[in-house]
C-alpha positions as CSV (number, residue, x, y, z in Angstrom):
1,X,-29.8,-1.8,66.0
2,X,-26.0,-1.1,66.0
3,X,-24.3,-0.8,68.3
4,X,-23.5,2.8,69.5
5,X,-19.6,2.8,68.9
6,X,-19.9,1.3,65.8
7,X,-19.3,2.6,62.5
8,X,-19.5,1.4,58.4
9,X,-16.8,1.8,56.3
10,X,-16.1,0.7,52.9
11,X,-13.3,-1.7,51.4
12,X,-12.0,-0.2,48.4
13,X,-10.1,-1.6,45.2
14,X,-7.7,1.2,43.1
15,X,-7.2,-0.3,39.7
16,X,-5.3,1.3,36.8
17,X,-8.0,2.1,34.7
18,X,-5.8,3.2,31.5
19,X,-2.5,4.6,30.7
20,X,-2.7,7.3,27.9
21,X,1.1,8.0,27.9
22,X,4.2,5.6,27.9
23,X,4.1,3.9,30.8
24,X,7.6,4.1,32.8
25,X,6.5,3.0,36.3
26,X,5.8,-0.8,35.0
27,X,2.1,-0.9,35.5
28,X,-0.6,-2.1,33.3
29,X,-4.3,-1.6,32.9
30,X,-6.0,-4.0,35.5
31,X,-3.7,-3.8,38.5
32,X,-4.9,-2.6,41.4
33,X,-4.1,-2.8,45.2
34,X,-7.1,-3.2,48.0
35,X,-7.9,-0.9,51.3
36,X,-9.6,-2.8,53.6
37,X,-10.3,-2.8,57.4
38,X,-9.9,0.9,57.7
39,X,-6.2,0.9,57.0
40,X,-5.1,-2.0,55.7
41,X,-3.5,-1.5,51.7
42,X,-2.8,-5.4,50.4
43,X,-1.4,-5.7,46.7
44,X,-1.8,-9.3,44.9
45,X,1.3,-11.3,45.8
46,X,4.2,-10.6,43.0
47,X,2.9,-7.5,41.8
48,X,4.2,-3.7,42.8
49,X,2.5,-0.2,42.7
50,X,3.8,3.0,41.7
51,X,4.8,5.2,45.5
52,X,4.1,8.4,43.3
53,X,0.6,6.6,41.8
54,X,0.0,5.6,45.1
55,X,0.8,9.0,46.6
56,X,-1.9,10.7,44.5
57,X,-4.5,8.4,45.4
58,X,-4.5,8.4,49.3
59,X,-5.6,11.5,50.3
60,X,-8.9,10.5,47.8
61,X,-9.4,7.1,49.9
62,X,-10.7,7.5,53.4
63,X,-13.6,9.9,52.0
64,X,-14.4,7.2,49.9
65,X,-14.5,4.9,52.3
66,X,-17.5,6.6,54.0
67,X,-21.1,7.0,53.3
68,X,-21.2,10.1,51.2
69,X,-24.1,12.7,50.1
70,X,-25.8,11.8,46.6
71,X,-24.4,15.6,45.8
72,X,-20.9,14.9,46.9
73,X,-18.7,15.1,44.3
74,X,-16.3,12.2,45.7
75,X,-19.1,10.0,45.3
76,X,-19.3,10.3,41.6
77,X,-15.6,11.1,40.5
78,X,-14.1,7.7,40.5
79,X,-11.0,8.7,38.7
80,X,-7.6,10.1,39.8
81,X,-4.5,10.5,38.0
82,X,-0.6,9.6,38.8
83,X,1.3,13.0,38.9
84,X,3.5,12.0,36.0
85,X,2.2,14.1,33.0
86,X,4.2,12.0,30.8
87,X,2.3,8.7,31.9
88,X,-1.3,10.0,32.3
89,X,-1.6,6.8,34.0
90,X,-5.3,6.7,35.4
91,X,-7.3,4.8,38.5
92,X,-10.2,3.8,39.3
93,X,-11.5,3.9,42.8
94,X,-14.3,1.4,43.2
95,X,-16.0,0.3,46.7
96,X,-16.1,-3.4,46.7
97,X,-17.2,-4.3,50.2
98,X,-18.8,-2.8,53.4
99,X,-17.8,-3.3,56.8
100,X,-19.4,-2.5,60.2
101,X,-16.5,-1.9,62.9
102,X,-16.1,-0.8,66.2
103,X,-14.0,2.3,67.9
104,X,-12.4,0.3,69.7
105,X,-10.8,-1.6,66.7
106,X,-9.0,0.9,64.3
107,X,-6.9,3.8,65.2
């Protein structure tokens, strides 16, 4: 039984799924940056993400991060775009890990 302070969440993975535009912002299909432990972003080690890319994706993150209702519509739109209408640069947001944690360890 858990624990009564203790909570799931999931790690998630942000990848750039396609870019149907020109590409100014130096990304490519495949790269991605990680969200784990509640808060924690990580991006592979010589590799950058777009802030504005970036930007548009957080506010989609922490609801993804939580168990969702088959109905919810975050839990079967995967796909948000970078603001720049000119890139069309698209992510995907996948889950790629659970995590049971405890109040008393995130913020």
């Amino acid at each position: 039984m858990p624990e009564p302070d203790s909570f799931a969440l999931y790690d998630l993975r942000v990848t750039v799924d396609r870019i149907e535009g020109r590409s100014v912002c130096g990304l490519s299909p495949g790269d991605y940056f990680e969200l784990s432990h509640s808060s924690q972003l990580s991006i592979p080690e010589g590799k950058h993400f777009c802030m504005y890319a970036l930007a548009a994706v957080l506010p989609l993150l922490p609801p993804r991060q939580r168990e969702l209702a088959d109905a919810d519509w975050m839990a079967s739109d995967a796909f948000a775009a970078c603001p720049d209408p000119e890139e069309r640069l698209i992510m995907r947001i996948e889950r790629v890990g659970r995590r049971d944690l405890r109040n008393d360890q995130v913020t």
